[in-house]
N, C-alpha and C positions, 0 to 999 in steps of 0.2 A: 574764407572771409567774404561777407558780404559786399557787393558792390556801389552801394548807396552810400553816396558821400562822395565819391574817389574821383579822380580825374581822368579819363580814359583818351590814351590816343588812339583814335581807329583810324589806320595808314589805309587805302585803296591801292593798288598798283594794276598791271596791265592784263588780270585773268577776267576780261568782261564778263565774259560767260556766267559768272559767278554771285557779278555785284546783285542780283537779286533775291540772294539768298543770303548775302548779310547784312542787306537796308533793313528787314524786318529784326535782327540781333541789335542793329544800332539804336531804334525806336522802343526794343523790348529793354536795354540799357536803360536808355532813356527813360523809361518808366518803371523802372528800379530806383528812380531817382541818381544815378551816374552823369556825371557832365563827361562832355563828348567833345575832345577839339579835334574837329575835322581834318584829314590830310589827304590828299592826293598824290600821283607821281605826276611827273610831267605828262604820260602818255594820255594817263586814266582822265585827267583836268581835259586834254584837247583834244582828244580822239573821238571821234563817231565813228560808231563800229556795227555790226546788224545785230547789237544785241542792244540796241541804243544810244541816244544825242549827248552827248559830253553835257550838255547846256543841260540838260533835262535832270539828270544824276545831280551837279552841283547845284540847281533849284532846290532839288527833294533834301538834298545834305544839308543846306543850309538854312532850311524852311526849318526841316527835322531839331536840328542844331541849337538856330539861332545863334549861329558864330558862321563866321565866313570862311571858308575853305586855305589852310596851307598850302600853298601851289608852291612855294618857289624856295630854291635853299636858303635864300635870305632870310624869307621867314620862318625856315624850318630850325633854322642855328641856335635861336635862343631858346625852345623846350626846353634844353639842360639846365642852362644857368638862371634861367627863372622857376626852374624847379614845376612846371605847366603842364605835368603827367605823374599819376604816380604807376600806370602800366601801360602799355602799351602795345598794341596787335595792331599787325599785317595781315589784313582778311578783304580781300586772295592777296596771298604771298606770290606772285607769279615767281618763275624759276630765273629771270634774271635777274628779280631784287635780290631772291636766294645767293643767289651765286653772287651778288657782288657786294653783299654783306661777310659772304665766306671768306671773301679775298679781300677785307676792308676798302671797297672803291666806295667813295662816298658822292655822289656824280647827278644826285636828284634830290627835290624833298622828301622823299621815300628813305632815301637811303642816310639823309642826312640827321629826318627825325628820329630815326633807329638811333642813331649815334651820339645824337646830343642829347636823349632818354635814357641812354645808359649810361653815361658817365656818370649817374647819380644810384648805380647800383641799384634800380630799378627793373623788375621783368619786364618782357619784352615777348611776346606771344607772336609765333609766324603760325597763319592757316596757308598751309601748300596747296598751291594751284596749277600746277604745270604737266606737261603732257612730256617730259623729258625726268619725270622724277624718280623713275629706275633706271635710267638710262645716265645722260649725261650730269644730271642733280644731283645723284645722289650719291658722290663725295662731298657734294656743300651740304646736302641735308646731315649729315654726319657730321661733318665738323662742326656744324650746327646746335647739333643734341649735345656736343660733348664743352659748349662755351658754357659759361656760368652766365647767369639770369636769362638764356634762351629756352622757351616752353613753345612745347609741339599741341595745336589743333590736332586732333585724331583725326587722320586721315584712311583714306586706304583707295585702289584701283577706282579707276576712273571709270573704264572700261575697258575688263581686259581683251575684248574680240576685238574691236576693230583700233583699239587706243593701248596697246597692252603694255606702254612704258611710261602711261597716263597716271598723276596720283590727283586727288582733290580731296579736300577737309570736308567732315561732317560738321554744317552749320550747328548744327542741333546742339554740339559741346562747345559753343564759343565761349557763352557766357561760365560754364563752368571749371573749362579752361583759364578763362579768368580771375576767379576765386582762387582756385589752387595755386596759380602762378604768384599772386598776391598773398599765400602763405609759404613763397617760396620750393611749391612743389610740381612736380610733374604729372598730370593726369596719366593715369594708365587704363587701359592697353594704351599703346600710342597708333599702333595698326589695327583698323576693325575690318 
């Protein structure tokens, strides 16, 4: 299914390292014609980190956008019942939104927009970012693939020399992760 028209929530969470590699997926949405409601987690909104200024990220998201950023669970609660997504990805998924979506903690606007997006039996797309994703993740990546309306970014090793329990999503299938999820399927391989 094409993505022109649709409402897309692009969640941010805490794998920095990452967000430059799905600001150019938000813009290329965006010019698919996709509206985009920005979200953040608490960490990703305020953290300066050496892969860049918290302040700098939500200028570009918002510029990008032309909507202002979900920071706070307040504003994360009504997604659902205003029906304000019709899918919704977590790109970078880092491993503890993982994990605390596995274990239903709803505890950030991260966690929260997941929650009030799916009460409306809407997909729900995680891109995995974490560096614990064969190690301690991945019993939540599995409980994960096995929830109904959750779809997996293709992932695969991060780096297995020096990172070898490291997973990270290929940008490059966000957007068609997206289509597929939006006709309620799984892209495959899910491991490249």
């Amino acid at each position: 299914m094409d993505v022109k028209g649709k409402k897309i929530g692009f969640v941010l969470t805490g794998s920095f390292c990452t967000f430059q590699k799905v600001l150019p997926k938000m813009k290329e949405l965006i010019k698919k014609e996709a509206e985009i409601v920005p979200i953040m987690s608490f960490n990703s909104y305020q953290l300066d980190t050496k892969f860049g200024k918290a302040e700098d990220f939500i200028n570009e998201i918002e510029e990008m956008t032309g909507k202002k950023i979900i920071h706070t669970i307040a504003d994360a609660e009504p997604i659902g019942p205003k029906k304000m997504t019709d899918v919704m990805i977590i790109a970078p998924c880092s491993g503890n939104t993982m994990s605390k979506l596995a274990c239903d903690i709803i505890d950030t606007p991260a966690t929260m927009a997941a929650k009030s997006h799916l009460r409306n039996n809407r997909p729900l797309v995680i891109a995995p970012s974490t560096n614990n994703g064969l190690s301690g993740n991945a019993e939540n990546i599995g409980k994960l693939l096995n929830r109904k309306n959750y779809y997996f970014v293709p992932f695969r090793q991060d780096n297995p020399i020096t990172k070898p329990r490291s997973i990270v999503f290929d940008a490059e299938y966000i957007i068609k992760t997206l289509e597929y999820a939006l006709e309620g399927e799984q892209i495959s391989p899910i491991l490249i």
